[in-house]
C-alpha positions as CSV (number, residue, x, y, z in Angstrom):
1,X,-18.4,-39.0,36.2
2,X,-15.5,-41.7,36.3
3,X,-12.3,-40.8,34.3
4,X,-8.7,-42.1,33.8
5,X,-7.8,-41.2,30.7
6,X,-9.3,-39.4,28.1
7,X,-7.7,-41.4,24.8
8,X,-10.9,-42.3,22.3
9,X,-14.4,-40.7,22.1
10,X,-15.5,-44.7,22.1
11,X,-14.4,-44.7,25.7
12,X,-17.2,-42.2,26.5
13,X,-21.3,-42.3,27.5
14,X,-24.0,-40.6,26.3
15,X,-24.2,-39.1,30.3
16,X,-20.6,-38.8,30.3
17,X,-20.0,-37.0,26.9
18,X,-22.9,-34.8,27.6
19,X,-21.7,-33.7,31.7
20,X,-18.5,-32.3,29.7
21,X,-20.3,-30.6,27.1
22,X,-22.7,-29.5,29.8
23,X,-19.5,-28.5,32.1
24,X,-17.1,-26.8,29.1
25,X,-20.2,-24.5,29.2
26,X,-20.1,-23.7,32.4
27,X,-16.6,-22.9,32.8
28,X,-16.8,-20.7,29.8
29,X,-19.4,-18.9,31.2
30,X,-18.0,-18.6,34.8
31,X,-14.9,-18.8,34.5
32,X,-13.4,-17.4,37.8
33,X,-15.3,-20.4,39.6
34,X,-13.0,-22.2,38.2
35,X,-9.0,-20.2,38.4
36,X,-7.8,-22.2,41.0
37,X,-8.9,-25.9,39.7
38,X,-6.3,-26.7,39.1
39,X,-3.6,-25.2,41.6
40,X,-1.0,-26.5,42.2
41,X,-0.7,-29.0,39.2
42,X,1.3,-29.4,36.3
43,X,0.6,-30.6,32.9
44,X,3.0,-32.3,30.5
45,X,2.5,-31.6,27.3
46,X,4.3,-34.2,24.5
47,X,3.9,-32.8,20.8
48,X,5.4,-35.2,18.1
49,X,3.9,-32.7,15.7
50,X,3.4,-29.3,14.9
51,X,0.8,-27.7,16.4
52,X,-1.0,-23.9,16.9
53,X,-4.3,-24.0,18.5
54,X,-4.1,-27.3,20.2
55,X,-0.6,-26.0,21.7
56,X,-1.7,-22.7,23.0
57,X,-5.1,-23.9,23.5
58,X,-3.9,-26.2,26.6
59,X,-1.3,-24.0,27.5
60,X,-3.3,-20.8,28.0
61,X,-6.5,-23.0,29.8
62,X,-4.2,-24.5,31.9
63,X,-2.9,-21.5,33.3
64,X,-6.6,-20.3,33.3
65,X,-7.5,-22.7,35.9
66,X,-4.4,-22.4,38.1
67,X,-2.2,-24.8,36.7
68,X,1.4,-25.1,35.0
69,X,1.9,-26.3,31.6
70,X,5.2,-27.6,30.4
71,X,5.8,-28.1,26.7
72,X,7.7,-30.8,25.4
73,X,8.4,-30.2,21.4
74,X,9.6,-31.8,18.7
75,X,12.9,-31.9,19.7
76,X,12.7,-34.7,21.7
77,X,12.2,-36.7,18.8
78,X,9.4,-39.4,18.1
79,X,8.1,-40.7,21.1
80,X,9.9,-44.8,21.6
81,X,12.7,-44.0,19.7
82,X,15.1,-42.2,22.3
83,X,13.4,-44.5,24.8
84,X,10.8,-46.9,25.7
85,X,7.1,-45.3,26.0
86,X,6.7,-47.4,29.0
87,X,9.9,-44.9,30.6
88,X,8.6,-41.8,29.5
89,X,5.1,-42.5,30.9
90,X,6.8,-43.7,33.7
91,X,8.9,-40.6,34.4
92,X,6.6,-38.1,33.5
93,X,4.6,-39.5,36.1
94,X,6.6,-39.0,39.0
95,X,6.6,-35.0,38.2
96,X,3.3,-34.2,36.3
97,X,-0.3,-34.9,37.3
98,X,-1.6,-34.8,33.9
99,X,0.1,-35.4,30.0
100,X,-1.2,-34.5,27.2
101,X,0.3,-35.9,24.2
102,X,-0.2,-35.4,20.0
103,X,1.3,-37.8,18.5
104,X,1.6,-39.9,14.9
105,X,0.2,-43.0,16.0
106,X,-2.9,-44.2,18.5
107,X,-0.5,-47.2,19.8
108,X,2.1,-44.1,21.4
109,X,-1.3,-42.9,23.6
110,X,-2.5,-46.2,24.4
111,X,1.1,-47.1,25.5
112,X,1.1,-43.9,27.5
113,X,-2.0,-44.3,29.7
114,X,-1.0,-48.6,30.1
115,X,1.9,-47.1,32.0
116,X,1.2,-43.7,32.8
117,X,0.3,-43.3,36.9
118,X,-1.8,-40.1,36.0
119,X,-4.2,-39.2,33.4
120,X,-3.2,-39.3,30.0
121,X,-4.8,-37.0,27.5
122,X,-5.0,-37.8,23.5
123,X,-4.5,-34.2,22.0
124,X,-4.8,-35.7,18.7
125,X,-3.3,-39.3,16.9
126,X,-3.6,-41.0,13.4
127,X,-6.8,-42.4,14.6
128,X,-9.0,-40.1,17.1
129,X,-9.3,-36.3,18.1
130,X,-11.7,-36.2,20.9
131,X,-10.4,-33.1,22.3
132,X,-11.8,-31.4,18.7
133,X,-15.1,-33.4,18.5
134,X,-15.6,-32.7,21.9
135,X,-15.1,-28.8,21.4
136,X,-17.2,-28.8,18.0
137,X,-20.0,-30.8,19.9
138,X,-19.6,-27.7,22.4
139,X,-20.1,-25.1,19.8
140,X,-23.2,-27.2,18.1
141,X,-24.5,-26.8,21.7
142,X,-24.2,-23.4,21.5
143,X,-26.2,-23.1,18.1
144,X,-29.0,-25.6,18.4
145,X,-31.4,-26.6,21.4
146,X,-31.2,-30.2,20.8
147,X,-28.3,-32.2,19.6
148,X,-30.7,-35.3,19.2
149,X,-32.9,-33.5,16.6
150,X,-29.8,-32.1,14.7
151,X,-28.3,-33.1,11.5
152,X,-24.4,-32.7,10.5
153,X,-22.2,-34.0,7.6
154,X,-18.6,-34.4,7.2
155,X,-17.9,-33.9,3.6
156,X,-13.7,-34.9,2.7
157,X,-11.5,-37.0,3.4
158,X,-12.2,-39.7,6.2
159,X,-9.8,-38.9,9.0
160,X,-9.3,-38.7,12.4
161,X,-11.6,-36.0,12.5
162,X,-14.2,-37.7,10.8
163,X,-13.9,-40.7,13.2
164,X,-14.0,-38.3,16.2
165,X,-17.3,-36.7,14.8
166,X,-18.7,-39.9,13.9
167,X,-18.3,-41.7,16.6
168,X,-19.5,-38.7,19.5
169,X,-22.4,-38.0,17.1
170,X,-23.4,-41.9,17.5
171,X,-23.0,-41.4,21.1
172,X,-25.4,-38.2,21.7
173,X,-28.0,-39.5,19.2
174,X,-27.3,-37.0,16.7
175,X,-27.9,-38.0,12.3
176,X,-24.4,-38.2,11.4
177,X,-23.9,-38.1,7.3
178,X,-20.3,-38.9,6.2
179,X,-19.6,-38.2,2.6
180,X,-16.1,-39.1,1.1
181,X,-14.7,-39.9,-2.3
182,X,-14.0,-43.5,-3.1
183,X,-11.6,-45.2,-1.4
184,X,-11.0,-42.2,1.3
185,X,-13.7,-43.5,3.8
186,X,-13.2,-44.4,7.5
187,X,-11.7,-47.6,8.6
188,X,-13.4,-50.8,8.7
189,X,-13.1,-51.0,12.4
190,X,-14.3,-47.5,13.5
191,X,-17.4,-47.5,11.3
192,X,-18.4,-50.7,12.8
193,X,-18.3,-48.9,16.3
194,X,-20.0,-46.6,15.6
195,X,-22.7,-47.7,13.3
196,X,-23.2,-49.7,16.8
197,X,-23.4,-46.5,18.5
198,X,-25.8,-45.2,16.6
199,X,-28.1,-47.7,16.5
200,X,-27.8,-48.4,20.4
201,X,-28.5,-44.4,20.8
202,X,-31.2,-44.0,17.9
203,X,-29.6,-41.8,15.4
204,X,-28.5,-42.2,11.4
205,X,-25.4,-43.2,10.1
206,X,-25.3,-42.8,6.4
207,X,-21.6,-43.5,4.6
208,X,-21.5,-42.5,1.0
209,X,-19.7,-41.2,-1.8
210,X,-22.1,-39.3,-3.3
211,X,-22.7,-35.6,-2.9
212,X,-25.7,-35.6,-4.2
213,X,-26.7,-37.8,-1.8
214,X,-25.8,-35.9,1.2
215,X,-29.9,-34.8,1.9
216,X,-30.8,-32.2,4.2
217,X,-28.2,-30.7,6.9
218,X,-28.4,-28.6,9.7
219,X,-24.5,-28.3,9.7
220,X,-21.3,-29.4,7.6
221,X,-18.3,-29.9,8.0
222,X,-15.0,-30.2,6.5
223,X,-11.1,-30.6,7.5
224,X,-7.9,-30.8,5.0
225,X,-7.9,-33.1,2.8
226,X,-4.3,-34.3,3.1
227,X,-3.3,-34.7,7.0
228,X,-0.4,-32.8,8.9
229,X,2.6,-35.1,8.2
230,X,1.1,-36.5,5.0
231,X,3.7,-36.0,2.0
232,X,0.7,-37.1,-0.7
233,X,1.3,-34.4,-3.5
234,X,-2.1,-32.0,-3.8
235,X,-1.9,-31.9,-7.6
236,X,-2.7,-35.8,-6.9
237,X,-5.8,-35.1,-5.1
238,X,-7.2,-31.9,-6.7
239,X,-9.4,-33.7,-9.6
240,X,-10.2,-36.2,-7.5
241,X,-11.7,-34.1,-4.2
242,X,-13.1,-30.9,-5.8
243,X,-16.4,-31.7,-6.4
244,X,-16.3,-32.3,-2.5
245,X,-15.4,-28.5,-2.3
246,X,-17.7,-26.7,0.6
247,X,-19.3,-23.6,-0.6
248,X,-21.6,-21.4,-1.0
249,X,-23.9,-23.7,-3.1
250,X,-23.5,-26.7,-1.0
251,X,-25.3,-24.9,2.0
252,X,-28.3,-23.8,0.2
253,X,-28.6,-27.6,-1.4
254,X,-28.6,-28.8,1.8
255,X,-30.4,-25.7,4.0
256,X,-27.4,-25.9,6.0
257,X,-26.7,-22.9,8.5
258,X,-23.7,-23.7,10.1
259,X,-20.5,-24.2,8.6
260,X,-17.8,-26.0,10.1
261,X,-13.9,-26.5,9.8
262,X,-11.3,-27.7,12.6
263,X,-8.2,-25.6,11.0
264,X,-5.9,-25.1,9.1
265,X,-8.2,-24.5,6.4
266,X,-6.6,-24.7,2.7
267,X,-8.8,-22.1,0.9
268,X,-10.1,-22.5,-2.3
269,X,-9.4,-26.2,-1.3
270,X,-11.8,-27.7,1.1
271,X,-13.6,-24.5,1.5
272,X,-13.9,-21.6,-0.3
273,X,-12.6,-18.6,1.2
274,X,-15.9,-16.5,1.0
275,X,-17.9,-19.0,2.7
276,X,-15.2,-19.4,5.2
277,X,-15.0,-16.2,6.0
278,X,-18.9,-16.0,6.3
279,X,-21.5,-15.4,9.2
280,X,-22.3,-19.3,8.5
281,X,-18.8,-20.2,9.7
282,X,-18.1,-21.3,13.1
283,X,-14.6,-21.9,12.9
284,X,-13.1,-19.6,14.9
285,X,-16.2,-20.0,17.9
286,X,-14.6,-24.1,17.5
287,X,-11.3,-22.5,17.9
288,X,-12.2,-20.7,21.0
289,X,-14.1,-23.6,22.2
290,X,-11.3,-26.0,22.0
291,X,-10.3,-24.2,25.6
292,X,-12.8,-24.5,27.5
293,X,-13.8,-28.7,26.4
294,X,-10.1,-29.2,27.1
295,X,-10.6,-27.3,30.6
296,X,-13.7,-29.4,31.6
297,X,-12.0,-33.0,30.5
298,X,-8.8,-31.8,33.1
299,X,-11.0,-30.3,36.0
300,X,-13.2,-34.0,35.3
301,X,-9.8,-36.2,35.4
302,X,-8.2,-34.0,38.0
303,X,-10.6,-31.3,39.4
């Protein structure tokens, strides 16, 4: 498999996407094949926001496989403001072999890997976060034998998350059900990718606002429902979202026996805290997971 960059899940095949599902695996599984993959090389890390699993995630896999990790905070301000993207990319690229950056806004990655000389990693942006959907397809892998007879719902706000998820569950053929209150859907442009997807790949894409309408499930899903840097006030949103609340009941209405949430989880929000804290949830296995995808897209762009 061919990498640059690893900036959009849109970027990726149904061979590709499933070689690093198929490798994240691996690595977890034997990992000392794989402590000195990355010897020798160093990873710069950008983070515009704040940040607990993907930080340590990529710091501690990093160092896992043999590599260096430097972490570049929020100090450094937003990313064009003190200087030109273009000059960051460019100077980061005469140290580092790899950057990963989490940023505000897609144009800041897409600007990086135009003038970045090494590979340029999107550890999450206002539009995509393939290094999540790639670690949840992961843990779906671990829980069912097929991910081209499986069925998983988002249910929340339409996010970057939700695009993620869409779009890789287009890619690998898998039924993809997104439900969202009115006028908190995806974008135009990414549903129209990957209703594409999933046609070219033979899998459902259903949109809708109605829970009832969410049918049978193998797994669902949920994130916040107001983003990390998002001032919308929750008292705003409450009325509005809760009868999109994941619980208990949900899961028996829809035979659903995985549960799903990337973190932070806003209890008694998006998901109640019993069923969060359940057998059905897989959170903390996506958690975990989030290492070893991330290890198997750097050993692909730099291994």
């Amino acid at each position: 498999m061919t990498m640059s960059h690893y900036v959009s899940d849109d970027q990726l095949t149904k061979t590709s996407l499933t070689q690093l599902i198929e490798l994240a695996i691996k690595i977890k599984t034997e990992p000392q094949n794989y402590s000195t993959a990355l010897a020798g090389k160093s990873v710069a890390m950008i983070f515009e926001k704040p940040s607990l699993r993907t930080h340590v995630s990529f710091d501690i896999g990093i160092n896992k496989l043999g590599g260096h990790a430097l972490y570049l905070g929020q100090q450094n301000g937003k990313l064009g403001a003190r200087e030109r993207i273009s000059d960051v990319a460019k100077n980061l690229s005469c140290w580092a072999d790899a950057i990963v950056a989490r940023v505000f806004e897609h144009s800041a990655i897409t600007e990086l890997a135009e003038h970045s000389k090494v590979p340029v990693i999107n550890a999450l942006c206002d539009t995509y976060h393939p290094c999540q959907s790639l670690a949840d397809f992961v843990t779906l892998a671990e829980h069912f034998d097929d991910l081209s007879k499986l069925k998983l719902a988002y249910v929340g706000d339409g996010n970057n998350v939700s695009n993620s998820l869409m779009l890789m569950a287009a890619i690998l053929g898998t039924d993809f059900t997104l439900v969202c209150p009115e006028g908190h859907g995806p974008d135009a442009h990414i549903l129209a990718k990957a209703q594409a997807l999933a046609e070219e790949n033979g899998s459902k894409l259903l949109l809708t606002s109605d829970v009832d309408a969410i049918g049978e499930q193998d797994a669902i899903y949920t994130d916040t429902w107001i983003s990390m840097g998002d001032d919308t006030n929750v008292k705003d949103i409450l009325a509005k979202f809760m009868p999109y609340q994941v619980n208990h009941q949900l899961m028996e209405k829809t035979g659903a026996s995985v549960v799903m949430h990337c973190q932070p989880a806003h209890l008694e929000e998006e998901i109640t805290t019993a069923l969060f804290d359940s057998e059905m949830s897989v959170c903390f296995h996506q958690a975990e997971n989030r290492m070893w995808a991330q290890n198997a897209v750097l050993v692909t762009l730099l291994g």
